[in-house]
N, C-alpha and C positions, 0 to 999 in steps of 0.2 A: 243320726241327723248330721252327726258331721264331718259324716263323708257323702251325705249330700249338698251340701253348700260349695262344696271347690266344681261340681257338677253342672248345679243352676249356673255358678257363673261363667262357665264355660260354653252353656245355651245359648245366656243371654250376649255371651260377645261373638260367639258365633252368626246371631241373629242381625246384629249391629253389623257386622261384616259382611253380610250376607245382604241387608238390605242397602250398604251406601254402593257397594259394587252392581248392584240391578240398580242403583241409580245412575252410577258413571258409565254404565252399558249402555242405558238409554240416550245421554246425553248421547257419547259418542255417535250411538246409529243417528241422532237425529242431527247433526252437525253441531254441537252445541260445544263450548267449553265450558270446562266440570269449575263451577265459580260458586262462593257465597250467596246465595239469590235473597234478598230482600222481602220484608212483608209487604202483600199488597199494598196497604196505607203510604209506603217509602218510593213506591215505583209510582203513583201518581194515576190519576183519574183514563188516562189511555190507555192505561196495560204496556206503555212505548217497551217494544226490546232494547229500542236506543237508548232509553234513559234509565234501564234496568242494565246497562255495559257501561253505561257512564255515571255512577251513580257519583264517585269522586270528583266529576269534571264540574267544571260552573257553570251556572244556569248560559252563561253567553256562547260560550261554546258549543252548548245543546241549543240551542236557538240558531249560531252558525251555523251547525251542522242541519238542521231541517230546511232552513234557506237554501243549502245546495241541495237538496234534495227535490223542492219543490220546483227550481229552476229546471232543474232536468224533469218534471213531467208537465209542465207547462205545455197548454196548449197554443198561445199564442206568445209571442217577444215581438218587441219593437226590430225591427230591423233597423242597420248601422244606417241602412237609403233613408227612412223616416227619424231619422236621429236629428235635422234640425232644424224640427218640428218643436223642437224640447229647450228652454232654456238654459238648461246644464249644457248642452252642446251645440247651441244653435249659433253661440258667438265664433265656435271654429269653422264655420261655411262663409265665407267670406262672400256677400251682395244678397245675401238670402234676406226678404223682408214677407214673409209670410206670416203664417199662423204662426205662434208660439207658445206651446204650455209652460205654465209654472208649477205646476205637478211635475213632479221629477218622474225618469223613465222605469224603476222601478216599482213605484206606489204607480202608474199606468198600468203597469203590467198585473199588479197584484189586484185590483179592479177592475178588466175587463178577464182576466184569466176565471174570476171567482162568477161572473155572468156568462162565460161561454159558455153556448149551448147547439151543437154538433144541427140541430133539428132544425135551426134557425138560421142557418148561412146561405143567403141569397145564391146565386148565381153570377158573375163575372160576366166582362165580355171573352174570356177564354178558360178551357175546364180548370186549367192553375188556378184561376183568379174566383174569389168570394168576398162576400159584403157580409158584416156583422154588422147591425143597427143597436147602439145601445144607449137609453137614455144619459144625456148630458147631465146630470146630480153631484159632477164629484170637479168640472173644471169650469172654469170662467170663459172660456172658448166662446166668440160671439160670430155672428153668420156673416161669411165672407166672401157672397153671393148677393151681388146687388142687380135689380133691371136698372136699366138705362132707360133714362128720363133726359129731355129737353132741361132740366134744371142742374142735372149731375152728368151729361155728358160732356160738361168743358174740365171732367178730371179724371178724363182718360188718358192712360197714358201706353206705349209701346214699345219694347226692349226686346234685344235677341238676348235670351236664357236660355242655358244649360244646365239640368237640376245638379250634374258631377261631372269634373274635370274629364270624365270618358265620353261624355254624350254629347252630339252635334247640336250646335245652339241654335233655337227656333224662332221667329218672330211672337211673343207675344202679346196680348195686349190686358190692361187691370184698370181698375182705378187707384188713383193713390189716395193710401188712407189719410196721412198730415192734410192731404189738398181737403177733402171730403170734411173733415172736421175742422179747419180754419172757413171754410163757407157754408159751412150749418148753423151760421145767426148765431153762434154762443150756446149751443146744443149741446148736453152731457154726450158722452161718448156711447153709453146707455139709450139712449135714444135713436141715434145714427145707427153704430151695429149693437144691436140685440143680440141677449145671451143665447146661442145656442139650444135647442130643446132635442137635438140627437145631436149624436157622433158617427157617423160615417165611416167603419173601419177595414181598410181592403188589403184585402190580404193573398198574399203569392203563397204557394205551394212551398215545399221544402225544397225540393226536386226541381225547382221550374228557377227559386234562388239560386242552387247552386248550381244548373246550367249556367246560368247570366253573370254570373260571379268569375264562374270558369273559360268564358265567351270575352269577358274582359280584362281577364288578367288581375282576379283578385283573389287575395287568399282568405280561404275557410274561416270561416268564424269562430268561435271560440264554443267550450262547452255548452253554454244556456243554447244555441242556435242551431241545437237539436228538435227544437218543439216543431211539430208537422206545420205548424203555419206563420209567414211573417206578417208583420205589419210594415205594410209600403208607405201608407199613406194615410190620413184621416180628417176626414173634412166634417166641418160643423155647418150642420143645416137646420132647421127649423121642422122636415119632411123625414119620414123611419123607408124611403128608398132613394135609390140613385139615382143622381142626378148623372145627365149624358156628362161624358168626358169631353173636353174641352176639341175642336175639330185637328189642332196642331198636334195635341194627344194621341189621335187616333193614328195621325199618317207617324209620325214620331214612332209607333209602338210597330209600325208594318215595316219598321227597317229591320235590320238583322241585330242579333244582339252585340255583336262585336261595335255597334256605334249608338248604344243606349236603349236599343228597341225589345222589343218580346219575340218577333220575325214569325207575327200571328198576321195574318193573310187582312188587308183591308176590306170592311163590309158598307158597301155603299149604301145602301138601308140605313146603318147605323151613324153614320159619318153624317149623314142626311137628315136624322132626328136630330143629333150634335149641333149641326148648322140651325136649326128650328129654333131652339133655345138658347145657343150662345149668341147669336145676332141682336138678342136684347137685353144679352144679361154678360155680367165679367166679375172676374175677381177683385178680391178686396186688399190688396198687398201695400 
């Protein structure tokens, strides 16, 4: 018997040895680094690898790091053109008096990003271009599309604008919103424009941005502006389709891009629906 005991234990650490090196082998073939691994209960309800390599790191930094993570497979981003739209940066556009959210542009993105659905993007007036219709639920955004009336046409008004210091500035025309609401008899602001019940979101190709980008002399965007599609523009309607683009839009977009345009061919048809509806209707700025 006891010169079997220096025997067993020579089995059992052979066995021991035997078995952590088929496990450092494995790691290895599968790219792994040979680490302490955690009981399921300590890695948490996802199985995350990330948080099975960071078990020492603070919850905030695991939480950073999934933030860049989910920025790079976004399907949609605000584009810098649609930036101000938003008022975290709508005060840097100097004469801009448009739409403007108060949802900041990240919680934007992280609510339409989580309704995008690939099956549901309308059509464009060009193959760049698509329309996402998604209920208004999350912004105070009111309709900024009014008909013209005998009673609200002495608050129209007319300007040459330029949406960016590179684009040729166009005869406009809007109503203005202070006029509209100073001559509405002491009317909430709720009553004159109505909350929104869609949002409108149109969106440029990746490819078709960074022609346009390239065409006027801008530089590439930064990491998140990798998502296959931007956000140019988003208008709040009451209606889940689009409405015609304004007719100065149309000829604007038939220029070349090197002076603000898309340098997509003019379709008289459509220029011609455009005139149909803006002749009784304007913006709300």
């Amino acid at each position: 018997m006891r010169f079997l005991l220096p025997a067993l234990r020579a089995i059992s650490l052979s066995s021991r040895t035997s078995s952590s090196l088929s496990k450092a082998a494995s790691a290895f073939v599968s790219g792994r680094t040979v680490a302490a691994v955690p009981p399921p209960s300590a890695i948490g309800s996802r199985g995350s690898c990330v948080g099975a390599r960071n078990m020492s790191s603070s919850s905030s930094s695991s939480r950073d790091q999934e933030g860049a993570v989910a920025d790079r497979t976004r399907n949609l981003v605000v584009d810098p053109f649609c930036h101000r739209q938003f008022a975290e940066r709508a005060s840097r556009i100097e004469g801009y008096a448009g739409a403007v959210f108060e949802i900041s542009i990240s919680e934007f993105e992280d609510v339409v990003n989580s309704r995008y659905d690939p099956t549901k993007l309308v059509d464009g007036y060009a193959p760049f271009c698509k329309h996402l219709f998604v209920i208004n639920d999350f912004t105070d955004a009111r309709v900024n599309v009014l008909p013209i009336t005998s009673d609200n046409e002495r608050h129209l008004r007319t300007r040459y604008e330029a949406r960016t210091e590179l684009e040729l500035p166009v005869l406009t025309r809007h109503f203005d919103r202070d006029s509209l609401l100073a001559g509405g008899g002491g009317k909430d602001e709720r009553d004159v424009f109505p909350v929104a019940k869609y949002l409108d979101l149109i969106l440029y190709s990746r490819e078709q941005i960074e022609r346009e980008n390239a065409a006027m002399g801008k530089e590439a965007g930064g990491e998140t502006d990798t998502a296959p599609w931007g956000i140019v523009s988003i208008k709040a309607q009451d209606v889940d389709r689009e409405l015609p683009m304004t007719p100065i839009t149309i000829m604007r977009n038939a220029l070349g891009k090197d002076q603000g345009g898309s340098g997509v061919e003019l379709s008289r048809e459509a220029y011609m629906e455009s005139v149909a509806y803006w002749k009784d209707h304007a913006n709300v700025l």
